[in-house]
N, C-alpha and C positions, 0 to 999 in steps of 0.2 A: 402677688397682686401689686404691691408697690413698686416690684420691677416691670411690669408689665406697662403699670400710669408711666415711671421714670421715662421707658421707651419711646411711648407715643406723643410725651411732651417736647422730647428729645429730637424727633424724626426730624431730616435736615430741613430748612426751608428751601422752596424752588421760589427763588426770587425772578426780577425785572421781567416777568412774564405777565398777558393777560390774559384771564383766567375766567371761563365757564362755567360755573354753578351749575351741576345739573343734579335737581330732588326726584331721585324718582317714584313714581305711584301709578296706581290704573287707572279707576272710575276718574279720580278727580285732578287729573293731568300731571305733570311732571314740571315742576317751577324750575326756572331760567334765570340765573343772575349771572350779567357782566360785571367783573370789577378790573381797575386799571389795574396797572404794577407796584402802586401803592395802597392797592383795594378800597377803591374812591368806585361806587357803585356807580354804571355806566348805564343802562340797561336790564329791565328783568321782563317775564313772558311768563305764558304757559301754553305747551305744548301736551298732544294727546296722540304720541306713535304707539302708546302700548296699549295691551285688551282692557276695557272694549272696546276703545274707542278705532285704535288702530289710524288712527289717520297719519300716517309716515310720510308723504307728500307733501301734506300742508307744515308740519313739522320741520321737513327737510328744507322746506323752504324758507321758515322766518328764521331759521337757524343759521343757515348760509347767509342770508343775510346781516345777523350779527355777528355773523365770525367774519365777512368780509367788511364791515362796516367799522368794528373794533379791533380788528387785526387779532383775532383772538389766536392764542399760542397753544392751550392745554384745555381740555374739556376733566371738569374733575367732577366725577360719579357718584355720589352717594351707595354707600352699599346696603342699602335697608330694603324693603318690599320692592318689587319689580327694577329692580338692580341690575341683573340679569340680560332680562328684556330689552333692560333700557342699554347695554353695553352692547348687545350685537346692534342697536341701530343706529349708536353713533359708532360706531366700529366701521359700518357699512357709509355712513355719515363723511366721516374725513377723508374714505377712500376717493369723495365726490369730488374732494377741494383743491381749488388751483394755488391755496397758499398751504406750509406744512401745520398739521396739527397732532398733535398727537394728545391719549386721554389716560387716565389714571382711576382706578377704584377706589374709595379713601374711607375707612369708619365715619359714618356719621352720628356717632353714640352721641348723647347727648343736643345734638343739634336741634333739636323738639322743643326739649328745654330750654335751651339758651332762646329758641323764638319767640316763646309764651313768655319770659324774664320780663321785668321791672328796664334790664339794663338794654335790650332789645330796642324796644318801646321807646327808649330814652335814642337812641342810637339810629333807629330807620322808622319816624314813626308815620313815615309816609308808606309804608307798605305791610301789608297785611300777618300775621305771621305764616305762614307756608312761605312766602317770598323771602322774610328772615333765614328759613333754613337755608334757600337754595345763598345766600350770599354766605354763611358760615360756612358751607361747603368750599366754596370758592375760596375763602381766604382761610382757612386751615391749611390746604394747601399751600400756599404761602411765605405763611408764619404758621403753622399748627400749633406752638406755644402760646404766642399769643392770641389766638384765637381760643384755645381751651382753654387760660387761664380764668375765661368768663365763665366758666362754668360747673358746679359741684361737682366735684372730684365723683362722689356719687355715682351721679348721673352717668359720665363716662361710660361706665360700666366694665370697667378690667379686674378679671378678677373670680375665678370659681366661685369660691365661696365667701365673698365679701356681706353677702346676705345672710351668715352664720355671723358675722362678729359685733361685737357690741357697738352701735350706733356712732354711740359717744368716741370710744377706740378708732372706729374707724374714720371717721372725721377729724380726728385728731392726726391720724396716721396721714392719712393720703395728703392731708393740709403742709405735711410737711413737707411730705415729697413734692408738692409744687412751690412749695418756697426755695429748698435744696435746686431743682430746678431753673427757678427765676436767677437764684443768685449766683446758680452757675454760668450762665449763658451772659447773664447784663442785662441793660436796658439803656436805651436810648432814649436820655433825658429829652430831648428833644423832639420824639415820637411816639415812645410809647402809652398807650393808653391808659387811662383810671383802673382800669381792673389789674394791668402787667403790675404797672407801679404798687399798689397796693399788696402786693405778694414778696416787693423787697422789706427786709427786715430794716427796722426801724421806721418803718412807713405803713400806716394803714390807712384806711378807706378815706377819714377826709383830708387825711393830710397830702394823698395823692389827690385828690378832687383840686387842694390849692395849689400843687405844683401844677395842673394844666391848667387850671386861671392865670396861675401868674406869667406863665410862659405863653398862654393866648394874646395877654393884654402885654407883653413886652416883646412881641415875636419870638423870640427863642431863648435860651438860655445861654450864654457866651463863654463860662466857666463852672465849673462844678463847684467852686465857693459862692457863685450865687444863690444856690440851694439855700444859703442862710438867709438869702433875703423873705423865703418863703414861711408863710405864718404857721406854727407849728413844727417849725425845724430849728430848736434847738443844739447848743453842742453836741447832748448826747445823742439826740435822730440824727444828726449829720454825720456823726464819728461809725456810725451802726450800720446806716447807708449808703455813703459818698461812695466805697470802694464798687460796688455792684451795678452804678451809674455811669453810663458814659459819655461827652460831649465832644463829638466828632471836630467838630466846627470851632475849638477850641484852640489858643493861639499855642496853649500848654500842652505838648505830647502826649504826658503820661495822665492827660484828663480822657483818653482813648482808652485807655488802661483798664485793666483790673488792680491797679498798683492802687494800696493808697496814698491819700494826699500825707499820711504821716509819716511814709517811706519816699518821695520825692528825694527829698535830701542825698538818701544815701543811695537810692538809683543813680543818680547824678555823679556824686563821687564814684562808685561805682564803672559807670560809663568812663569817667574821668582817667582811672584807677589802670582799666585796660586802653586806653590811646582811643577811644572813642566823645562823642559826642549827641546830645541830641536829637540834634541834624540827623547826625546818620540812623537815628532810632527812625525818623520820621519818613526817612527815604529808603527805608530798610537793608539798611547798609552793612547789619553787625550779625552776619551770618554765623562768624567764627568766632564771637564774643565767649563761647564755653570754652574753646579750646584755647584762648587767652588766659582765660579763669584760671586753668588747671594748669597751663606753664608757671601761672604765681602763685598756685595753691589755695584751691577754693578755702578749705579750713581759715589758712591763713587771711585770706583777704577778707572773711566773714569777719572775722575775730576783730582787723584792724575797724572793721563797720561799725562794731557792734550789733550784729546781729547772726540768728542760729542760720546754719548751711541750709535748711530746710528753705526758712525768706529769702534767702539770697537766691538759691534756685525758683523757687516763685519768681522774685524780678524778673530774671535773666526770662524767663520762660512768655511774661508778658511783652517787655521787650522788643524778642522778637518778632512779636507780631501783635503791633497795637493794632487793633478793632477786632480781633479777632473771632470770629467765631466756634466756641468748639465742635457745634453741630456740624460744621462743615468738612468736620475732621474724619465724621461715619458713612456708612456708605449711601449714596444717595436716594431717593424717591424711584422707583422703575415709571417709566411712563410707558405706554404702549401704543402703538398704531393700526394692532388687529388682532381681532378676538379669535382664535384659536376656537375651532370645536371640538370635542372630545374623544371621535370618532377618526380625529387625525392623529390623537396620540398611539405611542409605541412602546413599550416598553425599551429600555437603555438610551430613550430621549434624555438631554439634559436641560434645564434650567436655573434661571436665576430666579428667584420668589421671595414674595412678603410674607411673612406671619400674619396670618389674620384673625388665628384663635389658639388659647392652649388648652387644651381639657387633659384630666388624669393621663388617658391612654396615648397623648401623643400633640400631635402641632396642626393646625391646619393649614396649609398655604396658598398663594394665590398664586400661581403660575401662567396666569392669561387666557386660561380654559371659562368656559361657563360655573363648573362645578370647583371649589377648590380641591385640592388634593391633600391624603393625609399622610404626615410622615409618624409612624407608628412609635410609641415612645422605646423601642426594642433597636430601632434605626434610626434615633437622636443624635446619639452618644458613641465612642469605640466601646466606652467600657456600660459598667450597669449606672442606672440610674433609676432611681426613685421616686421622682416627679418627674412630667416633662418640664416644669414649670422652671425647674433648677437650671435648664438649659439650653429653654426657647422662652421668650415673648414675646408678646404682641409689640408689630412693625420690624421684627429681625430681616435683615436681607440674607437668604442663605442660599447656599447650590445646592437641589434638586436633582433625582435622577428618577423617571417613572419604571415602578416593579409590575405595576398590574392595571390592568385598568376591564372595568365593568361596566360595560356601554349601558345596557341592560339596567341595572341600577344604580349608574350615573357616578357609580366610587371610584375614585383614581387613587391607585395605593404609590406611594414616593419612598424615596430611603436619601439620609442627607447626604454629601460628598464630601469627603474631609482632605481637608490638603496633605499632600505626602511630606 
């Protein structure tokens, strides 16, 4: 269960793109949200392609219209009630367009909730909640971290049996996991929202509320020691915080960093140490700063720091790559450009696929068909396994190979492919 949240917090972002909202439903239409590539709401609609309404023309058409109007890049699908539906007609949709697009299916767990929210309300209270959802959709995409950090871990819903454990436990549990999360990725003092902020340690709900006041009313933040200007930021909230923080636009390198400001010092010697500088942190210069290390002997140069091998490899590791993101590090979001039907599959097709569920017997995947497909928990693993849960979760990117497929009642059996 907490590896499953860990995942979907995790999942890379698809940045500088702009992005389509699409909520889908039947009776009561399918909500449209445009956001920019900063998820600045452009545009939102409602459209009615699916039963009963069926109207795919008039659809097709206000749609084309904001896709050519907002240059729009990626259509992201909600995958809850008429999900389905709604994926062959923009499938059929992009094939129409004289610019590229391409669409994505994306959990929309929790998105209901975060609409009806206090902090919703607070954030788009010019639009109705169904229009909320279709903008969370859009911008999960995005940032999926910081878009779900607005929301009860709960809610989410990852997780078999999270409805077995004690309330209190599990609110306890998964709260963790989104802070473990927050504080691994960072945050951009200078962007990040009240709710992101609020999930870094040593920072909770109003003391993030005065970091975006103070940074409203002073334009930006210019340094990570200005944090102490902000009310309720103490030595000890800043010494808790600073390092999880980062200030791009900073004249100081290692304020890019995960380094803290209390290791500065010996970054610097450090840099010093191996014939480097700075500078060349900033222009990323110091490729072979470990193999430097190790001609002097890591041990040894920790020791002259005063500091354990452990910090010293932390520096060296941020270093290399100030801003860095680690989500960037897994494998990316699949986007697609056409909805595959079921009746074109083969058995010894192969694909590349998301996790999109784990249950006892097995995984389920999305491989671009209508119906997902299941990889059997017997065809996980080379060897045995005991859960599937031990070694899939929700949002894994994995290769696929189809064993069977059952037009008739719509099952597509897969088996995973493991590297030689």
């Amino acid at each position: 269960m907490d590896h499953d949240l860990k995942n979907l917090l995790l999942t890379p972002p698809i940045r500088d793109r702009v992005v389509m909202g699409f909520d889908p439903a039947y009776r009561t239409g399918c909500k449209i949200a445009v956001v920019n590539d900063v998820g600045d709401v452009l545009a939102t609609t409602v459209v009615y392609p699916t039963p009963p309404e069926n109207r795919t023309e008039e659809a097709e058409k206000k749609l084309t219209e904001l896709i050519n109007k907002y240059k729009v890049d990626i259509i992201s699908i909600g995958n809850g009630t008429a999900s389905k539906e709604s994926e062959i007609f923009v499938a059929d949709l992009i094939k129409k367009q004289t610019r590229q697009v391409s669409y994505i299916i994306i959990s929309e767990a929790g998105a209901s909730v975060y609409s009806a929210s206090k902090l919703a309300a607070e954030e788009f209270p010019q639009f109705d909640v169904s229009l909320r959802s279709a903008v969370s959709i859009a911008r999960r995409l995005q940032d999926p971290l910081a878009e779900l950090v607005k929301i009860d871990p709960k809610a989410i819903g990852v997780g078999q049996y999270q409805h077995d454990i004690n309330p209190k436990s599990l609110s306890a549990s998964l709260a963790g996991v989104v802070e473990s999360c927050v504080s691994n990725v960072g945050a951009d003092l200078n962007s990040a929202s009240v709710s992101l902020l609020s999930h870094i340690a040593g920072i909770n709900a109003k003391t993030a509320q005065n970091i975006y006041e103070y940074r409203t009313k002073n334009a930006r933040f210019k340094k990570r020691a200005e944090l102490l200007k902000v009310k309720g930021i103490g030595e000890k909230a800043y010494t808790q915080c600073v390092g999880f923080l980062r200030v791009p636009e900073s004249k100081e390198v290692l304020d890019n960093t995960a380094v803290h400001p209390e290791s500065y010092e010996v970054a610097k010697r450090l840099l010093n140490e191996v014939g480097y500088s700075i500078e060349d942190v900033k222009e990323q210069r110091i490729n072979d700063i470990t193999e430097r290390l190790q001609q002097k002997g890591i041990e040894a140069v920790a020791k002259g720091l005063s500091v354990g091998v452990p910090t010293l490899l932390d520096i060296i590791s941020e270093l290399k790559k100030p801003g860095r993101d680690p989500r960037s590090e897994l494998p990316p979001q699949i986007l697609r450009t056409d909805a595959m039907d079921i009746k074109s599959l083969k058995p010894g097709m192969e694909f590349l696929g998301t996790v999109r569920n784990v249950a006892d017997f097995g995984a389920f995947v999305d491989i671009g068909v209508h119906q997902d497909g299941l990889v059997h928990i017997s065809k996980l693993a080379k060897g045995f396994v005991r859960r599937a849960m031990d070694v899939a979760a929700v949002g894994d990117i994995i290769k696929v190979r189809v064993v069977e497929v059952d037009i008739e009642k719509k099952r597509i059996s897969l088996e995973k492919i493991f590297d030689k």
